[in-house]
C-alpha positions as YAML, in Angstrom:
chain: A
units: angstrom
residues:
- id: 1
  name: UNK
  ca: [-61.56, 108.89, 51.43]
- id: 2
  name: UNK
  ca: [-58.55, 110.20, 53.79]
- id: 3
  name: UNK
  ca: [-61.03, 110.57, 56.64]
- id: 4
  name: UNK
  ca: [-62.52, 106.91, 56.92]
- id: 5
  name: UNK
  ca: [-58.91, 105.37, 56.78]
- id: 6
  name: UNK
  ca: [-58.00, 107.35, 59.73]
- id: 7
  name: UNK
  ca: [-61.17, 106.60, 61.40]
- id: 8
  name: UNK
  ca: [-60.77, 102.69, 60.18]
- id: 9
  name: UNK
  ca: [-57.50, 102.90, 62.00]
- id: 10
  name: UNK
  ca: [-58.24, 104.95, 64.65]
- id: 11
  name: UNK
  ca: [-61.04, 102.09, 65.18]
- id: 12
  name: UNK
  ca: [-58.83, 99.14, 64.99]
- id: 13
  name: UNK
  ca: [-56.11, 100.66, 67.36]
- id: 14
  name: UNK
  ca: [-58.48, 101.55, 70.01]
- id: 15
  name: UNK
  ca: [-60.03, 98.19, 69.44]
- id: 16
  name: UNK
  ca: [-56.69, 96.15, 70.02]
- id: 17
  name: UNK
  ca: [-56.01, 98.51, 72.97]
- id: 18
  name: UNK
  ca: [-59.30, 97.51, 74.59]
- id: 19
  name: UNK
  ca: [-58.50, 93.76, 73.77]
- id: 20
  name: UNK
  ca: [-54.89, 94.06, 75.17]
- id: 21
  name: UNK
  ca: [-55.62, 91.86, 78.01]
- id: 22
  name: UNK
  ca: [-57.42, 88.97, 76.44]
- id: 23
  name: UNK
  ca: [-54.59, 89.03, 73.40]
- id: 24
  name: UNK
  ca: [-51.73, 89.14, 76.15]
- id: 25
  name: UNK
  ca: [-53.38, 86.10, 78.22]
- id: 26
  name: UNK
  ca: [-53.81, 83.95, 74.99]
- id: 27
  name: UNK
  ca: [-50.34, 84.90, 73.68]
- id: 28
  name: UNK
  ca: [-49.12, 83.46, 77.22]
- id: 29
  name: UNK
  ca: [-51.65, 81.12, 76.87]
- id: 30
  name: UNK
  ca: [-52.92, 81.65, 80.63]
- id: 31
  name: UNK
  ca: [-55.08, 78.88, 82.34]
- id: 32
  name: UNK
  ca: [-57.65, 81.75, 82.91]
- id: 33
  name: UNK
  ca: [-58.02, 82.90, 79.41]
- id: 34
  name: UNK
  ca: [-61.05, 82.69, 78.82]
- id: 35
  name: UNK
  ca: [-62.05, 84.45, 82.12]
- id: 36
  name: UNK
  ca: [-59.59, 87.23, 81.11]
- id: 37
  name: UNK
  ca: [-61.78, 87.38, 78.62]
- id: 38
  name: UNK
  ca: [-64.94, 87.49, 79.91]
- id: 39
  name: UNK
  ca: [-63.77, 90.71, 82.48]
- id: 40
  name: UNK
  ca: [-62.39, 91.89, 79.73]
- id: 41
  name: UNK
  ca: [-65.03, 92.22, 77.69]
- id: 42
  name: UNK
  ca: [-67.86, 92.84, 79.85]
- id: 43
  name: UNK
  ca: [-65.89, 95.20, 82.51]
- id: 44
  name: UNK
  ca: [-63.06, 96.41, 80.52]
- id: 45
  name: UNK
  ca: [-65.01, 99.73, 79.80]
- id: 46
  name: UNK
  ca: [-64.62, 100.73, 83.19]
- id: 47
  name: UNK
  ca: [-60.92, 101.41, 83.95]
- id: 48
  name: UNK
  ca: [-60.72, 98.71, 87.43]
- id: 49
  name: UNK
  ca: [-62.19, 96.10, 85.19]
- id: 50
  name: UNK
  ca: [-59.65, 97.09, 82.17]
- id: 51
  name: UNK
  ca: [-56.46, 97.33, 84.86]
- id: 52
  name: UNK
  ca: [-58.00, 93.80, 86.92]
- id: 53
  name: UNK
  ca: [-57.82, 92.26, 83.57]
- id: 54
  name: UNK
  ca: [-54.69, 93.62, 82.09]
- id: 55
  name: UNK
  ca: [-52.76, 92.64, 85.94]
- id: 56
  name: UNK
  ca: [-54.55, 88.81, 85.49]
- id: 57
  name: UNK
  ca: [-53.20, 88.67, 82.01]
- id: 58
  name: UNK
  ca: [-50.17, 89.65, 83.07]
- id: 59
  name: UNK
  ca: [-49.45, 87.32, 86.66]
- id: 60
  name: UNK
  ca: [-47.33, 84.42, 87.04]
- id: 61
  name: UNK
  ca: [-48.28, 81.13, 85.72]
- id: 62
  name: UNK
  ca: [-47.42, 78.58, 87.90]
- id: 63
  name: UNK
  ca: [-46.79, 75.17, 86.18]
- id: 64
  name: UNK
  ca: [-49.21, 72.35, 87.51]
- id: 65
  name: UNK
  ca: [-52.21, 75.35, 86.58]
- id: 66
  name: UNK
  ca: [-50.68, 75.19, 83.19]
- id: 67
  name: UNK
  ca: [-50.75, 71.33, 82.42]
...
């Protein structure tokens, strides 16, 4: 019973780890979000689509992009 909490949090860290991005830009609530998302997801298994996606979430928003 130990063993699958570990792996059960083991699981949901590494989850939220490879989700940082997308939870960072909707936190911020970035104006590309949802295109965070999307690189995120689909390319965030390689490490230049994970680091693309973490620097996006992370940029400056300018104002008139986030009216």
């Amino acid at each position: 019973m130990y063993g699958l909490v570990v792996v059960l949090v083991v699981a949901v860290m590494i989850t939220f780890a490879y989700l940082l991005p997308t939870v960072i830009a909707w936190a911020r609530e970035h104006p590309s979000g949802i295109s965070i998302a999307v690189i995120d997801a689909f390319l965030g298994w390689t490490l230049i689509g994970y680091v693309i996606a973490l620097a996006w979430s992370m940029s400056a928003i300018r104002l008139e992009d986030w009216r």
